[in-house]
N, C-alpha and C positions, 0 to 999 in steps of 0.2 A: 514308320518307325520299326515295329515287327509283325510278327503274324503268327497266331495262336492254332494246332491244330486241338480242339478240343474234343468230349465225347462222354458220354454216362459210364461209369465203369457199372452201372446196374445193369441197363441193358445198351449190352455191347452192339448187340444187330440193331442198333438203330443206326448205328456207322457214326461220322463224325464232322464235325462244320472247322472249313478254317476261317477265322476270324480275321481282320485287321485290327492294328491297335495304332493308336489313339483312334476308339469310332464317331466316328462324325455324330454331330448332332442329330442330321437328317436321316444316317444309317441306324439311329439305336433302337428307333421301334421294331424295323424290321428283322436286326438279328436278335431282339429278343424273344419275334418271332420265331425265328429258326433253331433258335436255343429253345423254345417251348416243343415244340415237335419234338423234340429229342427228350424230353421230361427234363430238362434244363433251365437255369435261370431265375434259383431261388434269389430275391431280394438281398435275402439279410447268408445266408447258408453256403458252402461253399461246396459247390457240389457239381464242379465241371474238370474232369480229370484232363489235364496238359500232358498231349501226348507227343507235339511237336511243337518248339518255339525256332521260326528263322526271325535273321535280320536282326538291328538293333545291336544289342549289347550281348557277349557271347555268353554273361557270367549269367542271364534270363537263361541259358540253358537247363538251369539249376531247378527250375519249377519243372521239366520233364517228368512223369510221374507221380506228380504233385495234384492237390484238390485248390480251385480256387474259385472265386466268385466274383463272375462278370465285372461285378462293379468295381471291384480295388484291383482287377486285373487293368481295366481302363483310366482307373484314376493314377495309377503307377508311370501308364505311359504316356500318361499328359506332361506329368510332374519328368519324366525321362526327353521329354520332346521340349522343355524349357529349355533343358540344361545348356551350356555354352560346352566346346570341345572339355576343357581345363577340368569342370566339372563332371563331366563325362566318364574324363579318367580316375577323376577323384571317389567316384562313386563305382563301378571298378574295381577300385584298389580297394574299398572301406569291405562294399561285397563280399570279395574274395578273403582278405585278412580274414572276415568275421564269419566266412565259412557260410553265407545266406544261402537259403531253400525256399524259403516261403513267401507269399508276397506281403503281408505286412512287414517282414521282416525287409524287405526291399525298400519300404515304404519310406521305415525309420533314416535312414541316412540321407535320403531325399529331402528329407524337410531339414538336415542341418545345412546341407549343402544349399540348397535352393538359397538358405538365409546367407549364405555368403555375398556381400554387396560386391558387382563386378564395376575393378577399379575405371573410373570415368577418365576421358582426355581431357586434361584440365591443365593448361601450360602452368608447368612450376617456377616460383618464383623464388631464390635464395635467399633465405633468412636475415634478414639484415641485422646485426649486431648492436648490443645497446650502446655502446662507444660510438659505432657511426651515425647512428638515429637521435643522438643525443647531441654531436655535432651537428646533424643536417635540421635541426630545432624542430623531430616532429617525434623524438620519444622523451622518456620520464629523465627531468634533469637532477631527481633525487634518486638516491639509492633507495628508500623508504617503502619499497610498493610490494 
């Protein structure tokens, strides 16, 4: 989806780790490994400075600069790895309108969009009119209902 280059802006010589995002389940022990060696990977703290984002979505360029925290950085791009194209763009567009930098703020729009139900192949059937269904003796033969 994309790739995070991160880094301590405390101490800069410790250099910097690229990530992948969404990280696999298998991979999360180990880069929270490597986010520890770097004094990296508070739980709850946001305290990993995005010095590069490729790939993905261009308006993530927006965290460049920015402090974030492993965990909503990855939960972001689970919820961005759902999405369908349509949605893609729609989130995008809401993004940019709304001028996003931060990744909670990335967050919010994900969960209204996620909730949009994507329309199903369901052959449509045209409405049958109460005059004709009232003729063909299977709808209401009173006006009363």
């Amino acid at each position: 989806m994309f790739r995070a280059i991160l880094s301590n802006p405390q101490r800069p010589e410790y250099g910097q780790i690229t990530i992948p995002f969404p990280l696999r389940e298998d991979a999360y022990p180990q880069t929270l490994e490597l986010l520890r060696s770097l004094d990296l990977g508070d739980p709850t703290g946001r305290d990993c400075l995005v010095d590069e984002i490729s790939g993905g979505y261009s308006v993530l360029k927006r965290l460049e600069g920015g402090m974030v925290n492993l965990d909503e950085l990855d939960y972001l791009a689970k919820r961005l790895e759902s999405f369908d194209d349509d949605q893609g763009i729609q989130f995008e567009a809401v993004a940019a309108a709304r001028d996003i930098s931060s990744v909670e703020d990335f967050i919010t729009p994900t969960m209204a969009l996620g909730a949009v139900p994507t329309p199903l192949a369901v052959p449509f059937a045209a409405p049958v009119s109460e005059t004709e269904s009232t003729r063909a003796g299977t709808g209401p033969t009173s006006s009363a209902c």
